[in-house]
C-alpha positions in Angstrom: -50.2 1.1 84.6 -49.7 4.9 84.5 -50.9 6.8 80.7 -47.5 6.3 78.7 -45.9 9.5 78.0 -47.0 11.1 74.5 -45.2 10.5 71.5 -43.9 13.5 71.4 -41.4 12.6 74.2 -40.0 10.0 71.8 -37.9 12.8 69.9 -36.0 13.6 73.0 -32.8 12.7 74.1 -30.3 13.3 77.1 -28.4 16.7 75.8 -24.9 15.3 76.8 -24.0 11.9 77.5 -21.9 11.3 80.2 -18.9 8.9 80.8 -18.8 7.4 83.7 -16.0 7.6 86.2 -13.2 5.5 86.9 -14.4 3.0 88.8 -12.9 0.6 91.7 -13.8 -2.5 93.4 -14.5 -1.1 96.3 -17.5 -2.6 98.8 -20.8 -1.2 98.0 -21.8 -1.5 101.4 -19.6 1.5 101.9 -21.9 4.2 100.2 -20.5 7.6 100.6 -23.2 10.2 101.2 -22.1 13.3 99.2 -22.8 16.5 96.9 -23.9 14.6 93.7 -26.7 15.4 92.2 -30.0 13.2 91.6 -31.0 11.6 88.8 -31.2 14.7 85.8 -32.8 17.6 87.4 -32.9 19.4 84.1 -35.8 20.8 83.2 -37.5 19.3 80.0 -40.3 21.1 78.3 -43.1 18.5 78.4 -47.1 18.3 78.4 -47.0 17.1 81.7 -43.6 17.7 84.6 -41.1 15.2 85.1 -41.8 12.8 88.2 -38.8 12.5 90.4 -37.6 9.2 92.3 -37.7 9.9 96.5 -33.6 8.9 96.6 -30.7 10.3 98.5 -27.9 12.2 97.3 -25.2 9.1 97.6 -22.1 7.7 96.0 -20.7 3.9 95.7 -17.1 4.5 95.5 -16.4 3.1 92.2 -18.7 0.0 92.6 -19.5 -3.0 90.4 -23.6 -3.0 89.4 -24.0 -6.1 87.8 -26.9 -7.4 85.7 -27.5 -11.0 84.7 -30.3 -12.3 82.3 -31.2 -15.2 79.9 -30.9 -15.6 76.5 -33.0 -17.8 73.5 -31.6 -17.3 69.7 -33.6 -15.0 68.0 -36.1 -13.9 70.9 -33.7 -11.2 72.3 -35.1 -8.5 70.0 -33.4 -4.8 71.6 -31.1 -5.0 74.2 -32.7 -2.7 77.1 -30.0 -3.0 80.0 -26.8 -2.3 78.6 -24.9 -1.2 75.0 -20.9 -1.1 74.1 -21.6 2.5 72.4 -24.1 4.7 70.7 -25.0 3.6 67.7 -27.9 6.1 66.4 -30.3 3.8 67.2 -33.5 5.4 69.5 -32.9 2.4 72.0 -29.7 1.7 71.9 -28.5 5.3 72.5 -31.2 5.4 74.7 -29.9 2.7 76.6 -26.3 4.2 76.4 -27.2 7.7 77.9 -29.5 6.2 80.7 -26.4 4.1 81.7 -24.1 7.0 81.4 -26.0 9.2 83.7 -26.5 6.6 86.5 -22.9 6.0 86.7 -21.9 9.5 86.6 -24.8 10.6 89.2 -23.9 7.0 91.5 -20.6 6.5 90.8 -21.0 3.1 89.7 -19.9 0.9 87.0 -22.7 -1.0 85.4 -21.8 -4.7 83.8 -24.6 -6.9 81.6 -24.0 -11.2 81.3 -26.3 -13.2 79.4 -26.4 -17.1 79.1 -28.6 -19.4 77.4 -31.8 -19.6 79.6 -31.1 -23.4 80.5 -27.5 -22.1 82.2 -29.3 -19.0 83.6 -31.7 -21.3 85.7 -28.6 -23.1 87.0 -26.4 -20.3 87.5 -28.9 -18.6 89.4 -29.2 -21.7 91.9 -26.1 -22.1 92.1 -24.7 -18.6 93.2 -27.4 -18.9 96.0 -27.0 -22.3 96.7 -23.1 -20.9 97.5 -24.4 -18.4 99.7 -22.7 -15.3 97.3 -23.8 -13.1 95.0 -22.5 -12.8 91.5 -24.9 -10.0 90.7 -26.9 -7.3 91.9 -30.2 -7.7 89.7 -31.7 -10.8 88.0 -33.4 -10.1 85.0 -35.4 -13.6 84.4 -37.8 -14.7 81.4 -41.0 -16.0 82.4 -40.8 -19.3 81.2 -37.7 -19.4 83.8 -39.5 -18.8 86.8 -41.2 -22.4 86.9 -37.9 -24.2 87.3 -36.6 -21.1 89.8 -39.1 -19.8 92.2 -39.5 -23.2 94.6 -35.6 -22.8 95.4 -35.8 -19.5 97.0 -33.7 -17.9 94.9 -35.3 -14.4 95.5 -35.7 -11.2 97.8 -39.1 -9.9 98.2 -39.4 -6.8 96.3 -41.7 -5.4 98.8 -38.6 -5.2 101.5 -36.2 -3.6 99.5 -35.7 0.2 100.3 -36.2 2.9 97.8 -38.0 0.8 95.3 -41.5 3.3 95.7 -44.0 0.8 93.6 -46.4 4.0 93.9 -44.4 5.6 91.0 -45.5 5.8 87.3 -42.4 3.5 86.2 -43.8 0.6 87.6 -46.2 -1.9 86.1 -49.3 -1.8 88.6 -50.7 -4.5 86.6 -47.4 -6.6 87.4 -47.2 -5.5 90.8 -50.7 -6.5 91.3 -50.4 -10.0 89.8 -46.9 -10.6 91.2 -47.8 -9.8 95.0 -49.1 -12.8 96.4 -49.5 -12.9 100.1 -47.5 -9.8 100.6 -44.5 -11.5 98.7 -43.2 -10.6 95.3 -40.2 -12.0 93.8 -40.0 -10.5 90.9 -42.1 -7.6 88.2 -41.4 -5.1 85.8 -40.8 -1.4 85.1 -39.6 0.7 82.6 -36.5 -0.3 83.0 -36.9 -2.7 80.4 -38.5 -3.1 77.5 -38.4 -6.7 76.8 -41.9 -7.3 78.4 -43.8 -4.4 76.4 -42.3 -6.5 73.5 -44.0 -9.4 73.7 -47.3 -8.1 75.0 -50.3 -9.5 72.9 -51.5 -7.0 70.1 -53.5 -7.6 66.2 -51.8 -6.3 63.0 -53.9 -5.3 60.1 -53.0 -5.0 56.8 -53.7 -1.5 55.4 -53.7 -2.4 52.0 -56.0 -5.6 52.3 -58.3 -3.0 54.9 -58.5 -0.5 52.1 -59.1 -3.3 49.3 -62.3 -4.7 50.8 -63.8 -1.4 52.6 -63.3 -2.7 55.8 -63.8 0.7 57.0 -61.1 2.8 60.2 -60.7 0.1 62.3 -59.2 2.4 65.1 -62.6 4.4 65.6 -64.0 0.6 66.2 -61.2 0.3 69.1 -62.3 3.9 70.6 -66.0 3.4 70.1 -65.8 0.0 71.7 -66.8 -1.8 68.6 -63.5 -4.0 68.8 -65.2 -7.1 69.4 -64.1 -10.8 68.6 -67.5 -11.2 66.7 -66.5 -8.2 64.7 -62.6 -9.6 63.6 -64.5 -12.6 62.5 -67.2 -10.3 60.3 -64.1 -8.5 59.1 -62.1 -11.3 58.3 -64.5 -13.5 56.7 -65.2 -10.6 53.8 -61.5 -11.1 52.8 -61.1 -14.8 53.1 -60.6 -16.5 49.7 -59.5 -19.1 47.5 -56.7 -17.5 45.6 -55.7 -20.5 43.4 -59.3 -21.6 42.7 -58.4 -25.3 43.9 -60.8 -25.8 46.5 -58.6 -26.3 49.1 -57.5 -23.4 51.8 -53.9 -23.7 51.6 -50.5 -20.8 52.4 -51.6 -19.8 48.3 -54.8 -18.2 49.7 -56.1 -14.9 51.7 -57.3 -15.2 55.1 -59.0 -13.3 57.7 -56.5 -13.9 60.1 -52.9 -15.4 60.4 -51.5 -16.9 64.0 -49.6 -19.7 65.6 -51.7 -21.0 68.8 -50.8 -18.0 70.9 -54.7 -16.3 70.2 -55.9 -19.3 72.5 -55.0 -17.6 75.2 -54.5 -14.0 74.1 -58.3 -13.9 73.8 -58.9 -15.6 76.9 -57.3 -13.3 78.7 -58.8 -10.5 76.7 -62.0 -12.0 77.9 -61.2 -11.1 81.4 -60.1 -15.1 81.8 -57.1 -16.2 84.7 -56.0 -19.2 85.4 -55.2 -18.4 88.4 -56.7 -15.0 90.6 -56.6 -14.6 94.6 -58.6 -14.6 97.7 -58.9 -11.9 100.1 -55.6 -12.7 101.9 -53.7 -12.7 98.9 -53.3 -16.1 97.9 -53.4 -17.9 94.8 -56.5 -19.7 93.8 -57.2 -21.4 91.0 -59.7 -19.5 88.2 -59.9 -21.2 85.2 -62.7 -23.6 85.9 -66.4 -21.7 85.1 -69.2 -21.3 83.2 -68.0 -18.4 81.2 -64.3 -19.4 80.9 -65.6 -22.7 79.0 -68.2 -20.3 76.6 -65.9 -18.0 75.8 -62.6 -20.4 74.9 -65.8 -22.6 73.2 -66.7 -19.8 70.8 -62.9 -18.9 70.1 -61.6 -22.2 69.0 -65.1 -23.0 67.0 -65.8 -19.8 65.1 -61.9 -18.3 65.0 -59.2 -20.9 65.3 -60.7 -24.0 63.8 -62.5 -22.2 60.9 -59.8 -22.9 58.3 -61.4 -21.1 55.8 -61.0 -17.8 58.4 -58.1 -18.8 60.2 -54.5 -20.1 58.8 -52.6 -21.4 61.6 -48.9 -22.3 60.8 -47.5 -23.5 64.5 -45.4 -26.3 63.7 -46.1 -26.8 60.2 -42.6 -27.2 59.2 -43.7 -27.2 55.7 -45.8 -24.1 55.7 -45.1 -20.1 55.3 -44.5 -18.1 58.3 -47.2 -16.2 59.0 -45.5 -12.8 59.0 -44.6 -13.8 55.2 -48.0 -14.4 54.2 -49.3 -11.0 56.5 -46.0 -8.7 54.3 -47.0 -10.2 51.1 -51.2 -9.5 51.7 -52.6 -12.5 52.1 -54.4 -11.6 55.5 -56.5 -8.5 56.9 -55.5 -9.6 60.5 -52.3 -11.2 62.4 -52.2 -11.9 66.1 -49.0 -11.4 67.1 -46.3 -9.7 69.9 -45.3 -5.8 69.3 -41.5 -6.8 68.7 -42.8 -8.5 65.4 -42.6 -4.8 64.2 -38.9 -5.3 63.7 -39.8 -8.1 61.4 -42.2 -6.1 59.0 -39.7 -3.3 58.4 -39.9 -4.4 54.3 -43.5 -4.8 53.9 -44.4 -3.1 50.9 -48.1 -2.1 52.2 -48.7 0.0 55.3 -50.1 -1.6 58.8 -51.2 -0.9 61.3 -51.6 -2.3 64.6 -54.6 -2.6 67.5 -55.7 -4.5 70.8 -56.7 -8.1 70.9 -60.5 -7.4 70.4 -62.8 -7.6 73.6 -65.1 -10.5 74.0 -68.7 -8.3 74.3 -68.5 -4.8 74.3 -69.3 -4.4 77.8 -66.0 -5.1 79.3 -64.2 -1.8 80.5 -61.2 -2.4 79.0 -59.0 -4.2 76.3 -56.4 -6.3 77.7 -53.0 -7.5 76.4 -51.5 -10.8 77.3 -47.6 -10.4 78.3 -46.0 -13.5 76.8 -44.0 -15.7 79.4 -41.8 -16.3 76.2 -39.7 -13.4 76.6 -39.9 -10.4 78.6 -37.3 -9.2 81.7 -38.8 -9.5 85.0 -36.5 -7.8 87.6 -35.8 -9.6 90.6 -33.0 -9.5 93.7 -30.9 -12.4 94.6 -31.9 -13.4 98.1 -28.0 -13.8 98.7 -27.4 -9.9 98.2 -24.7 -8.1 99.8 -25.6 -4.5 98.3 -29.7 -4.5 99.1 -29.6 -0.7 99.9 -27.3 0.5 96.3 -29.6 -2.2 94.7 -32.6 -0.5 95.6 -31.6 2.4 94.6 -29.8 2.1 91.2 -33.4 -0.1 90.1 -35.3 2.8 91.4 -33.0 5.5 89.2 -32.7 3.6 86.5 -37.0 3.3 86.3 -37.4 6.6 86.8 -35.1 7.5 84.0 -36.0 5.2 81.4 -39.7 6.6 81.8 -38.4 9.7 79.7 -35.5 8.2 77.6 -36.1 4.5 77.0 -39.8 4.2 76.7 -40.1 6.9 74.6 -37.4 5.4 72.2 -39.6 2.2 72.3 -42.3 4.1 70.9 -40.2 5.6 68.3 -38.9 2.4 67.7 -42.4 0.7 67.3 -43.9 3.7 65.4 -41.5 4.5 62.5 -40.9 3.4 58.8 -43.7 0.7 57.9 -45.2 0.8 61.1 -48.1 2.9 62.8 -46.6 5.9 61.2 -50.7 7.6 61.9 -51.5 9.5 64.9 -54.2 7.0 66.0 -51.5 4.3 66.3 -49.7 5.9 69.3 -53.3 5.7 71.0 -53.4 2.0 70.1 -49.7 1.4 71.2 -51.2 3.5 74.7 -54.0 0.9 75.4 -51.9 -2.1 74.2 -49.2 -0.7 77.0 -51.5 0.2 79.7 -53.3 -3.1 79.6 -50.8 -5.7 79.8 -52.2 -8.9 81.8 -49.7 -10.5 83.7 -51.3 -14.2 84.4 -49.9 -15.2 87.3 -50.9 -18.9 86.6 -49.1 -18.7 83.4 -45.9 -17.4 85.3 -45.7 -20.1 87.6 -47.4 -22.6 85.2 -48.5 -25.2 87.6 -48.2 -28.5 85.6 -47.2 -27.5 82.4 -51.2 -26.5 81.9 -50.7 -22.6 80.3 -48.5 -24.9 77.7 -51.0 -27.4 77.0 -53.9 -25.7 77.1 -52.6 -23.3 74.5 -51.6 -26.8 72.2 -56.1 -27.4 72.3 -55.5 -26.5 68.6 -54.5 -30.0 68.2 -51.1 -28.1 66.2 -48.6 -29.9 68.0 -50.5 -33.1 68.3 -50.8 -33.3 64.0 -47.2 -32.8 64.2 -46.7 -35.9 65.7 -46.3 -34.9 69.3 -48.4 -37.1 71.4 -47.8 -36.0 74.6 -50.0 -32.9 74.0 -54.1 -33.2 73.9 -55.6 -33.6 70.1 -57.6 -30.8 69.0 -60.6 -29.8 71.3 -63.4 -28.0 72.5 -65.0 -29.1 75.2 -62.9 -27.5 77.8 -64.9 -28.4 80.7 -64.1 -32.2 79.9 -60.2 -31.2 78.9 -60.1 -29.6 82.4 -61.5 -32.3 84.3 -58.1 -34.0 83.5 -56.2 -31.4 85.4 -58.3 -30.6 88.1 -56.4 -32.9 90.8 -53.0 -32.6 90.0 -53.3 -28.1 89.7 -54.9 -28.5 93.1 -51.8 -30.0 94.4 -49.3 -28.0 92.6 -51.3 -24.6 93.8 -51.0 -26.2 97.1 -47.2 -26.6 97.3 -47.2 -23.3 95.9 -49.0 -21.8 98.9 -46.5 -23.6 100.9 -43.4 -22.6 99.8 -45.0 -18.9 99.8 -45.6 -19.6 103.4 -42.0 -20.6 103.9 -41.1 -17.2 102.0 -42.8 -14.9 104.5 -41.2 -16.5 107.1 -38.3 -15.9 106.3 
């Protein structure tokens, strides 16, 4: 992905936010070339010159641009597609003006639905299964796509005229990932925001850093010191027993707070997949090697069952959340998404946030898992009626959110509580830049992302069963597997086979 643009692009805003036009119903199909102009040709004084998107000069009559996405209670942190009104909020006016302009510059009228995410998966089949299309752009979760993608619901991105994935506002780490076999159905851009929320990241508690000496932590990140042997030297020099009882309990300070998610936020930090490709582009699976198995060995052994280091609280209905023991300094580290930010706004000590830490030193770079639980990954109905405004509204709106919307993230991330240093923007940069986009997880061929993440035995001591009790012999816990993700990867290739040929 491109070098996000500085922070100091996060103070600016559109100078006048336009209305749009009264709109009709009439066909989009029936594009009027005319006068308008581009997408704002302003010049903005910046370190480096604004990129402009390669799209004609054209109007849509009035037409309906209609986004539809998913919805889960409380996961839905900032609403990066459409707002009623400004509000004074970076994002949501950010939001607001980007809108504005399109409609103004396209003549468009740009509409937003949500449903729960069970409804969106039927919706979705549904409208294509009737041959129409209710909307132009599909703004899917990841944890939809299992239940979506064998029912062809989808246009291949790479058809679509106008969308130019050579740009900076799209994700070349999704693109990448999401192309397999010259088909992708879906990926992301700065459009959104939703996915750069849930991207993997560590919190550290400035206070509880300060307390025990544990030295700047962002000269480790720069000086490639950031290593998972180093968070567990770190957070072992914190960890203690509060109450004196002799038991590690939510009463005591840890090293590091999580649910289960580190399992495979540090595999993938590790440079782990479950699933890569081969030279034609097809999906193949990765987990199964030497390395994979020493590296998720050391995690779970020396990080997540250490429960003297580690408190994890996934399902533990009886236990603090781990954001409330991270705010009230009872733990140097947290692994945890960048929208938790907007949950730490009334922590009374500073943090401060960094990469998931390498594996060895030696790896190029740090990587950040992108959470299937969340996100917006933009995709075309295969049903579409308006493929050639589609294109180019996605494209505009992209190319304007790269100087409006992200840098409102940023500010967004960066104020109050949060990174307010100058080193944290360089941390939100790499965190950003890095994002791995599993494709294994996004398809997640038998459930296995899911249970593989559950190893911690969490769910199990809940009294789940149906998940595997706490392991660490992984090359024993994937022999169970092996057969039935051979299968599902083949019916995969299949129906990616039947998607070409269409």
């Amino acid at each position: 992905m491109k070098k996000m643009i500085t922070f100091m692009l996060a103070v600016l805003t559109i100078a006048t936010s336009v209305m749009a036009s009264a709109c009709s119903n009439s066909d989009a199909n029936s594009g009027t070339v005319t006068t308008a102009s581009p997408v704002d040709t302003d010049p903005i004084e910046t370190e480096e010159p604004r990129i402009l998107p390669d799209l004609p000069d054209i109007t849509f009559d009035g037409a309906d641009f209609r986004f539809y996405s998913w919805d889960v209670e409380n996961w839905r942190v900032w609403d990066d597609i459409w707002v009623e009104s400004q509000n004074g909020e970076p994002i949501n006016d950010a939001v607001f003006n980007r809108n504005s302009l399109i409609e103004s510059t396209y003549d468009i009228k740009i509409s937003f639905k949500y449903e729960p995410h069970t409804d969106y998966n039927a919706n979705v089949k549904k409208m294509v299964q009737a041959s129409e299309c209710w909307y132009e752009v599909l703004l899917s979760m990841g944890h939809c796509i299992p239940s979506l993608y064998a029912s062809n619901v989808f246009y291949n991105l790479h058809d679509v005229d106008y969308l130019d994935f050579d740009k900076p506002w799209w994700d070349q780490n999704a693109i990448e990932s999401f192309t397999l076999a010259g088909y992708m159905p879906f990926t992301v851009s700065d459009m959104t925001i939703l996915d750069k929320a849930v991207a993997a990241a560590v919190y550290f508690n400035k206070k509880v850093a300060t307390d025990y000496n544990v030295g700047n932590l962002y000269e480790r990140v720069l000086n490639n010191q950031w290593t998972i042997e180093d968070m567990i030297t770190l957070g072992k020099m914190v960890s203690e027993d509060l109450d004196g009882d002799g038991d590690y309990d939510d009463e005591d300070r840890y090293g590091i707070v999580s649910g289960d998610d580190p399992v495979f936020m540090l595999f993938h930090s590790a440079g782990g997949r479950y699933i890569t490709k081969d030279s034609d582009g097809y999906p193949q699976l990765s987990f199964a090697n030497e390395y994979n198995y020493t590296v998720i060995q050391y995690y779970l052994e020396n990080l997540m069952y250490d429960e003297k280091l580690t408190r994890n609280n996934a399902f533990r209905s009886d236990s603090k959340n781990i954001s409330d023991m991270f705010m009230e300094n009872q733990s140097l580290f947290m692994f945890s998404p960048l929208k938790t930010t907007n949950s730490l706004r009334e922590m009374e000590a500073d943090f401060g946030i960094l990469p998931i830490p390498k594996y060895d030193a030696s790896q190029e770079n740090y990587s950040s898992s992108a959470s299937v639980f969340g996100g917006n990954l933009i995709s075309i109905p295969i049903t579409t009626q308006t493929l050639e405004m589609t294109g180019i509204i996605i494209e505009a709106m992209s190319a304007e959110s790269t100087y409006t919307l992200i840098p409102a993230f940023y500010d967004t991330v960066l104020k109050d509580k949060s990174m307010r240093d100058a080193e944290s923007e360089e941390m939100l940069d790499i965190i950003i830049n890095n994002m791995v986009f599993d494709v294994g997880d996004y398809y997640n061929l038998c459930n296995f992302p899911d249970h593989f993440l559950r190893i911690t035995g969490s769910v199990y001591n809940s009294g789940n069963k149906s998940y595997p009790q706490r392991t660490s012999d992984i090359a024993s816990f994937y022999a169970k597997w092996e057969k039935k993700l051979t299968k599902e990867l083949e019916k995969l290739i299949e129906i990616i086979d039947e998607w070409n040929e269409i």
